[in-house]
N, C-alpha and C positions, 0 to 999 in steps of 0.2 A: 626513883620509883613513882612519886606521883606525878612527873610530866608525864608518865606513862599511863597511867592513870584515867590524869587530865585526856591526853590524849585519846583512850579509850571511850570515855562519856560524850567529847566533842564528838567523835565521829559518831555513834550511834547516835545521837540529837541530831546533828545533817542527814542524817540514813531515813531516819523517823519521821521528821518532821519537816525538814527542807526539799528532798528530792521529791519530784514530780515522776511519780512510777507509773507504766502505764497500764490503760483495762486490760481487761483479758480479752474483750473485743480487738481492741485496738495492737495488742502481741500479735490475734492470731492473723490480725489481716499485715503485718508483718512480714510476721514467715512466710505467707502465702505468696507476699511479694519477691521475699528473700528464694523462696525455692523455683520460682518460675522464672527470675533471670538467670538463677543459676541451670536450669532447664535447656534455657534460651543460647544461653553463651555453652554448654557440654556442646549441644546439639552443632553449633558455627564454629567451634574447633573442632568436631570431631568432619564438620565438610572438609572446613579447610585438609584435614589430614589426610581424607581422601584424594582431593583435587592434587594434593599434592603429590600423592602414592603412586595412583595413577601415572600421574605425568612421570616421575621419576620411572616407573616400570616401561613406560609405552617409549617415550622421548629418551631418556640418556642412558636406561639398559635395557634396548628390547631385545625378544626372545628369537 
């Protein structure tokens, strides 16, 4: 029970006092980054999926 303990206090002391957390500036320009490649890359597979549609429709089953 008290390596458990133990264990408990060490981790909160690293949590508190050791990790480097970051501003809240520096979170949002983050996300901002994290949501516009994920933008970027929807947008480039959902061509590819066209280009792809496409040619499947026109080239190996046309109407």
């Amino acid at each position: 029970m008290n390596k458990i303990i133990l264990n408990i206090k060490e981790s909160y002391d690293e949590l508190v006092h050791k990790v480097s957390w970051p501003s809240r500036s520096e979170l949002a320009n983050s996300a901002v980054v994290v949501l516009s490649a994920s933008i970027i890359i929807a947008l480039v597979v959902s061509g590819m999926d066209f280009c792809f549609r496409t040619f499947m429709e026109n080239i190996v089953y046309p109407s």
